[in-house]
C-alpha positions, 0 to 999 in steps of 0.5 A: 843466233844471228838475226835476219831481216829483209829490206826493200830495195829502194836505196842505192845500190852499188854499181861496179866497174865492168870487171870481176864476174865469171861462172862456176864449173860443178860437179857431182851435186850434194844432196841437201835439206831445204835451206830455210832463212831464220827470218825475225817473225816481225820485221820479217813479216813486215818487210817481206809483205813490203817488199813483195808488192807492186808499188817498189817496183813502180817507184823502181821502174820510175826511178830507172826513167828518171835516170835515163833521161838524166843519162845516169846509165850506171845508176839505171842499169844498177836499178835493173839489175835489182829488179832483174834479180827481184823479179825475174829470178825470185832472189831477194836482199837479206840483211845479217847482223852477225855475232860480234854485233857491229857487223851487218852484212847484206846477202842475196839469196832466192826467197823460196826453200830449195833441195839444190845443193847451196853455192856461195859466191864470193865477188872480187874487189870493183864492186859488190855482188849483185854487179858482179854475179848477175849474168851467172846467176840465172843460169846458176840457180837452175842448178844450185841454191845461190847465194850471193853476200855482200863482202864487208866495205862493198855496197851500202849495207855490208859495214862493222865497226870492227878495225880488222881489214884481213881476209880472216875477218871477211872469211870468218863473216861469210862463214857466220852468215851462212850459218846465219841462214841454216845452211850447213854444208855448201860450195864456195866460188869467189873471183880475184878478192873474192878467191882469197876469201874463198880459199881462207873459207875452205882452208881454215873458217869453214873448213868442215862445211866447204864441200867443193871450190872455184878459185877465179884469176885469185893470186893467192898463191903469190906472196905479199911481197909479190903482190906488193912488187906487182903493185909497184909496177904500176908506177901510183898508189894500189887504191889510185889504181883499183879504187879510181877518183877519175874518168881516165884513172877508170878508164885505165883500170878497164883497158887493164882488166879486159883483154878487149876493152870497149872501144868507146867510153864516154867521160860522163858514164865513167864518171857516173860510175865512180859516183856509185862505185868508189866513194862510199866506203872508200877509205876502208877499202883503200884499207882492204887493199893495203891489208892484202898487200901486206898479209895476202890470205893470211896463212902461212905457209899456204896449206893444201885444201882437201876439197876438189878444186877448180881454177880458172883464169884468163890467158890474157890476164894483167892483173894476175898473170897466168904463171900463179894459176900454173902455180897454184894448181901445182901447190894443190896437186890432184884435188885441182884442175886448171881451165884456161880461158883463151882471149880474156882478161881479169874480166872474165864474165865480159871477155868469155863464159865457162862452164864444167866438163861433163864429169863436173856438170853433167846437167849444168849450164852456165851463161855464155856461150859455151859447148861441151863436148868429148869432156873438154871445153870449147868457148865462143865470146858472146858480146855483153851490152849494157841493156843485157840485163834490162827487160820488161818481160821480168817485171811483167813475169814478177806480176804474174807470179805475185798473182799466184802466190797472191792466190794461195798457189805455189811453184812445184816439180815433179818427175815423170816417166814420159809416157811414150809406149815403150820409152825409157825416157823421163820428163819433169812438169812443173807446176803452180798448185794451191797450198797442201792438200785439196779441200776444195774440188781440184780444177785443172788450168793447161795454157796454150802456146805464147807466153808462161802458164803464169801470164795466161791464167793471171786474171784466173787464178785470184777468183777461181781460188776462192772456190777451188784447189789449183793447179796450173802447170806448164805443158811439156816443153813450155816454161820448165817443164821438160822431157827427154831425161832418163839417158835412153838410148835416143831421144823420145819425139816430142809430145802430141796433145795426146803424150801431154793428156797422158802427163797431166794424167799423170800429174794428178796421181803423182800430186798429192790428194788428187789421185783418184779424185775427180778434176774439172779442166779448162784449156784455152788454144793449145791447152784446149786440144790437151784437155780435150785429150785428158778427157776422152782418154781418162773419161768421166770417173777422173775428169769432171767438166771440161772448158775449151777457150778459143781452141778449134779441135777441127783444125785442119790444113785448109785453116791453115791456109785460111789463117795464112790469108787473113795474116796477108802476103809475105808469110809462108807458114803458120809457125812464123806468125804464132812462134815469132823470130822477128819484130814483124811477126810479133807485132802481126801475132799480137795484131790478130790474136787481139781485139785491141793491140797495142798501138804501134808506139808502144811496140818498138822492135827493141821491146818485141825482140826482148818479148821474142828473146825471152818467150820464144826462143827456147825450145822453139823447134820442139813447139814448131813439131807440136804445132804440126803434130797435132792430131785432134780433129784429123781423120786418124782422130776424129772429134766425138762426143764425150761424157763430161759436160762441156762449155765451149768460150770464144772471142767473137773477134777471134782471128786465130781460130775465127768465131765460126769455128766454136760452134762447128766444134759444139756441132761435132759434140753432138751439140750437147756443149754450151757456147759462150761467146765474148764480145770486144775480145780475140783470142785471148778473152781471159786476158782482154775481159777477165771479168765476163770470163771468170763469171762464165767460167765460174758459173759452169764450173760451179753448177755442173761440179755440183759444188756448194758454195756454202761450205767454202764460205763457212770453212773460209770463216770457220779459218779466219776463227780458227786463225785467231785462237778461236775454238767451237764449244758449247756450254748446257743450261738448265731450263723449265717449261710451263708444266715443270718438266726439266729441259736443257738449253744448249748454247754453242760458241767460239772463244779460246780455249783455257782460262781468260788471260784477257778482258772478256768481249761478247760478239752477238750475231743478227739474223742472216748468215751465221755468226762465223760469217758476221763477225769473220773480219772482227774476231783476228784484230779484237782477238789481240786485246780481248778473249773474244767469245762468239755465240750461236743465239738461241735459234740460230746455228748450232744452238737449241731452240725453246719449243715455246715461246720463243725466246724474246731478245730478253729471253736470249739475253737472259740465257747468255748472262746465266751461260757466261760464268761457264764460259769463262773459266776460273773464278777471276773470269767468272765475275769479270765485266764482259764488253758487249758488242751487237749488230743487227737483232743482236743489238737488241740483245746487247741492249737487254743484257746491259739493262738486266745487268744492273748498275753495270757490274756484270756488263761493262761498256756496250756498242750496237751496230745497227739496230733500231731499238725503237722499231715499230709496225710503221717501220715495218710498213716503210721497210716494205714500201722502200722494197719495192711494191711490186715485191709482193712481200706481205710482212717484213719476213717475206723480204728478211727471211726470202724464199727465192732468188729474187727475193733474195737479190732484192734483201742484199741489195738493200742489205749491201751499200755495194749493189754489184754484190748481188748482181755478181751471184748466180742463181744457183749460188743465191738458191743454194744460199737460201737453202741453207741459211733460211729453211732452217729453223724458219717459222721458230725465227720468222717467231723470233722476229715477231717476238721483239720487245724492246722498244714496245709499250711494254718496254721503253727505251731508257738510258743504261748505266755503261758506256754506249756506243752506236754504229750506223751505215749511212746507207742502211735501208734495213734500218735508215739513218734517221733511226740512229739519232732517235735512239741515241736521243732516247739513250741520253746524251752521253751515248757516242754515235759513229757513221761509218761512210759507203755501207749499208746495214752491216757495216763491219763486213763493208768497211771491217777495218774502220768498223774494227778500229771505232770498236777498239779505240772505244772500248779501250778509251772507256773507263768502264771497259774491262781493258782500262 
């Protein structure tokens, strides 16, 4: 099996004169499974994670300034056109090394699974395929699965040491790399060289895989001795002409490829162009060509293919006239048909676009400008410039869409009966939804109109996925969402905000885990109305609390009127300011639906008509009708109370739907909604101060869904346990009280399953939240070099707690020494040294461990993160004074142990080097917290805390015999820094002290991965570590 990788993309890519693209005709689609590339785990993980950030398309986005301004236009487009393909289209560069082992071959192909039928393209010989397939390929993988190689001796990336240079080689190494890829049956298109390949695929390599083929001005039905004589009327070497050294030899090549060349070509682009075109690799494609020439395909006489075959060719064609397509479809007979493409050239991605009859693509839609009609073709030329490719809203789309899947969400479809009464008709609604099925409440997120779903709800998405099950589609007639499918025998009207609460409705039940289930929604402008709907209509059973966002459920003609005078003069209708056609009105709806516009500098109207182009343009009559369809707030639908519990968000400089409007709409609810109002922002508040947004947001969400924030913490650490091959047990231990009766000790853990394969290293917890939650960031790094086991001390979580007396930190000790030969299984394990690492109380128990376990033999080296084993009553007094006197907090555990939400804020700002974490929660998350957390087992640990011994007259701090390492936050207030030295003092001076820079009293949840590494690199350095 061949091994593929991904690379990034900043290298040089290779450019192509303007010559050699087309686009495919299709028929009926194959029904395929999910293309899967076979990725190396490791360098495809690293890589991918590499390459799906923001900084290579910074550094890409700086490196197309940089060759502006140095007038690289070649080099620039070329820059753009992968970001184009990378973050427009979701289509990414995979490198093949295929069996022979000396043949690299690079392939772009979409980075998602797919249930299209897969198309292979096969570029000509200008350039590579990236040049040559991107203005077909947005169009085409609406439609197909595309994928799009590299053929050998093309870019810098597709290369062998192999000395063949026929079309056999290059045919039989696109073959293995779509096997490569796990694709097992597919349609192949290629153009001029490319045909060639192509043609040799369907006839002989991949015959049995090939379902149909587009052949694209190929001469394969020439001989080599035609080919060779049609070469030899060019009067200079075939390499001189196709592979030119000069800007006049470029310049001819152009004017012979197109039936229209461009009338002005500059010295220094052609010249630029040849730099990345024709010197890397020069020589072997020189081979190439004279190979082709000498052998053509390869295969003769040419046979018949069996697969239907399409062919296409200009009427204007100098490269290879029109009489070899004439000839070729006669060779191959009723399996071809021949399209003739009238004025163009050998260039026909340049001079004209084609796409299929309606018996061959009944749904595609290929780029250009292209009609259909009466199952023949008609063709307009559409003008190509060099900026075709080059746009912002690409990469502002790839940030976006990087949120989402940042967020755990993933890109679906699904499709619907479109829920008009009596309407044969169906819709499809994409949609982004968190990953599986819900654990977490499911919430709702419906965009307005404007830009997608995705740039709408970006700031949303990361915050709000942490608490809640997903799902953001796109309304019927935005994004790729669609209606009207189904071939009824008219077409449906176009959706009002009630057919769109009906689709959403219908969303939920088709999703799977969210039919029946209850569903908070929030809809901001538009998507306001459309919640509004869902509500009413499927009522409180199926919809839980509503959020409205700068959406006036009131709307009427009069604010239409009054919306056109805030606008100013020269505007005749609502629609030309909120669905823009020209740079004007963009810049006016941006104007008013923001706070704080853009400034006029960085609004050219270039940049406006690219956002119009590609925000506003499709479907725009549809959104004009669901503009003016709107029904809510009308007398035929009158705004009345509902149900659900609402929240009502508005910008407090709205001037869309002005500020006023917000609380007329809580009037028309009976005043039952709340109303939040954001300073500093407009229309959009989500997007001008997402921070104040999400914590309103959230705050309603969470309190009114009567939503526990504890069991999402405790299953995110639950996972991160899991993640690591952790799993829960719990190991009995016999025990007896003072009057001789025999009791049981039970003891739960975390630890993998089966028989130490690893060094055993014992993690034990502090008081506070339970041990999943304090060691959460550890247990995935430690778990790679040792059999990592987690306890619930005695007391704490799931294990049992002595009636009387409590366990003191040697009592626990004890209990965890006689409970490890149980926990590591097998004989070898059993007798093991065990490293130890404490925080908090659990250094206290660390402590006690390694001292009963005497001279070492049972305890191997033993870190304590903050831990003051020296604690005395007078630190317990200045604990109390560094509180705060107005605390009224009588004993350390009124202020460890709260009762309150302000006792609990004041312990996490002392607790926390970062003080926003506490100013972050709401109180009903903090009551919740403390509900759970320190009402168990209460007294039994406020007896725990009283019970410590270590560091007492009773028992002096002495030196042990392991290896110690402390860990100390240079802002713990819990237990100050000074107090680190004085244990060390007390421990000797071979013990190491680390301090670790910005955090408080839990370092390893602050900095987890500086914590994590002092960790690892002192137990592994340590000569008395179970690891050395």
């Amino acid at each position: 099996m061949a091994r593929a990788w991904v690379q990034s993309i900043h290298q040089p890519a290779e450019p192509i004169i303007p010559t050699l693209l087309v686009a495919l005709a299709h028929g009926r689609a194959m029904k395929q499974p999910q293309h899967q590339h076979q990725w190396q785990p490791a360098a495809a993980a690293a890589a991918s994670w590499a390459l799906f950030t923001l900084l290579p398309l910074s550094l890409l986005l700086l490196r197309l300034l940089a060759l502006l301004v140095r007038l690289r236009l070649a080099a620039f487009r070329d820059a753009a056109l992968s970001l184009h393909l990378l973050a427009r289209l979701g289509i990414r560069p995979v490198h093949l090394r295929l069996p022979d082992s000396t043949t690299t071959l690079r392939v772009w192909c979409p980075s998602a699974p797919s249930t299209k039928p897969p198309l292979l393209l096969l570029h000509g010989f200008g350039g590579d395929s990236k040049w040559t397939w991107a203005r077909n390929v947005p169009d085409l993988s609406r439609h197909f699965h595309v994928y799009a190689p590299d053929l050998l001796f093309f870019g810098a990336h597709s290369r062998s040491a192999s000395p063949r240079r026929d079309v056999a080689f290059q045919a039989r190494c696109a073959a293995d790399a779509m096997r490569a890829l796990g694709v097992e049956r597919y349609d192949v298109a290629g153009i001029s060289y490319g045909g060639f390949v192509a043609y040799r695929m369907a006839a002989v390599e991949a015959r049995e895989r090939v379902g149909r083929v587009v052949v694209m001005t190929s001469g394969v039905a020439a001989t080599p001795a035609e080919m060779r004589e049609m070469a030899a009327r060019e009067g200079r070497a075939v390499e001189e002409s196709l592979l030119p050294e000069t800007a006049d030899g470029l310049r001819r090549l152009v004017r012979r490829s197109m039936h229209r060349p461009p009338p002005w070509m500059p010295d220094f682009v052609l010249e630029d162009f040849i730099k990345l075109m024709c010197v890397d690799q020069r020589k072997e494609r020189a081979e190439l060509l004279h190979e082709l020439l000498e052998s053509g395909s390869g295969i003769h006489p040419l046979p018949v293919l069996t697969q239907k075959t399409l062919i296409l060719w200009g009427d204007k064609d100098q490269v290879f006239p029109l009489d070899l397509g004439h000839r070729l479809q006669r060779h191959l007979g009723d399996v071809a048909r021949l399209e003739i493409i009238k004025d163009a050239g050998h260039a026909l991605q340049l001079e004209g676009a084609v796409q299929a009859d309606a018996r061959y693509a009944p749904a595609a839609k290929i780029s250009g400008s292209a009609q259909l009609s009466a199952g023949k073709i008609t063709i307009t030329n559409s003008p190509i410039t060099m900026g075709a490719s080059l746009s912002l809203v690409p990469l502002l789309d790839y940030v976006a869409r990087r949120e989402f899947a940042a967020a755990g969400l993933r890109p679906g479809e699904v499709t619907l009966p479109y829920p008009v009464a009596g309407g044969e008709s169906t819709c499809t609604v994409h949609y982004w939804a968190s990953a599986g099925e819900p654990r977490l409440p499911p919430l709702l997120l419906i965009h307005g109109f404007g830009p997608r779903a995705t740039w709408q709800w970006r700031c949303q998405v990361g915050p709000l996925s942490r608490h809640f099950h997903l799902i953001v589609p796109d309304l019927l007639g935005f994004g790729d969402s669609s209606y009207g499918g189904g071939g009824g025998e008219s077409p449906p009207p176009p959706p009002s905000e009630a057919t769109q609460a009906a689709a959403m409705a219908a969303l939920l039940d088709a999703l799977p885990g969210t039919n029946g289930r209850r569903v908070a929604v929030a809809g901001t402008s538009y998507g306001g109305f459309v919640a509004y709907w869902l509500a009413r209509t499927a009522g409180a059973e199926r919809v839980g609390p509503v959020v409205v966002a700068s959406s006036d459920l009131l709307k009427t003609a009069e604010d239409d009127k009054g919306f056109l005078k805030r606008a100013g003069d020269g505007w005749r209708g609502v629609d030309e300011v909120l669905l823009p056609k020209e740079p004007a009105a963009m810049r006016k709806l941006l104007e008013m639906a923001s706070y704080r516009p853009p400034p006029a500098v960085l609004m050219p109207d270039f940049l406006l008509r690219d956002f119009i182009q590609k925000l506003f343009t499709e479907n725009r009559e549809q959104h004009i009708q669901l503009f003016k369809g709107i029904t809510v707030g009308t007398d035929k639908f009158p705004v009345t109370p509902i149900s659900q519990e609402v929240l009502i968000v508005w910008g407090e400089q709205d001037q869309l739907f002005p500020v006023e409007k917000a609380y007329a709409v809580q009037r028309s609810l009976d005043g039952k909604a709340r109303v939040e109002i954001i300073s500093k922002t407009g229309h959009a508040p989500q997007l001008e101060d997402p921070t104040r947004f999400n914590k309103i947001l959230m705050d309603f969400l969470l309190d009114t869904h009567n939503f526990g924030v504890l069991p999402l913490m405790e299953y995110i650490a639950r996972r991160a346990f899991l993640a690591a091959g952790l799993r829960p047990s719990t190991v009995t231990l016999p025990s007896g009280d003072g009057d001789g009766e025999a009791r049981t000790t039970t003891i739960h853990y975390w630890a993998p399953p089966g028989e130490p394969r690893l060094p055993p290293l014992l993690l034990i917890h502090g008081f506070g939240p339970m041990s999943t939650w304090q060691w959460r960031a550890q247990v995935g790094p430690f778990s790679r070099r040792f059999h990592v086991i987690v306890p619930d001390l005695l007391c704490f979580g799931s294990s049992s707690c002595p009636s009387s007396p409590p366990p003191s930190e040697s009592a626990q000790a004890a209990a965890l020494l006689t409970a490890l030969p149980a926990i590591l299984a097998g004989t070898t394990a059993a007798k093991a040294r065990v490293a130890v690492v404490g925080t908090s109380y659990g250094g206290f128990v660390a402590y006690a461990m390694a001292r009963a376990a005497a001279g070492g033999e049972r305890v191997g080296p033993v870190v304590i993160a903050s831990s003051d084993l020296m604690k005395t009553a007078e630190d317990d007094q200045a604990l109390l004074e560094r509180a705060g006197a107005g605390g009224g907090w009588a004993r350390p555990a009124d202020l460890l142990m709260p009762l309150d939400a302000r006792g609990a804020r004041r312990l996490m700002e002392m607790t926390f080097y970062r003080k926003q974490v506490a100013a972050m929660l709401p109180d009903f998350v903090i009551r919740d917290t403390m509900q759970k957390l320190f009402s168990d087992r209460r007294e039994e640990k406020i007896e725990l805390m009283n019970a410590t011994t270590v560091g007492t007259d009773a028992f002096q701090l002495t030196p042990l015999a392991q290896d110690v390492l402390l860990i100390w936050g240079d802002h713990d207030q819990i237990f100050p820094l000074d107090k680190a030295f004085a244990v060390k003092s007390c421990l000797g001076e071979n013990v190491r002290l680390e301090i670790i820079k910005k955090t408080g009293h839990v370092p390893q949840m602050e900095e987890p991965d500086q914590f994590n590494k002092i960790v690892m690199d002192f137990l592994v350095a340590s000569p008395g570590s179970p690891s050395a």
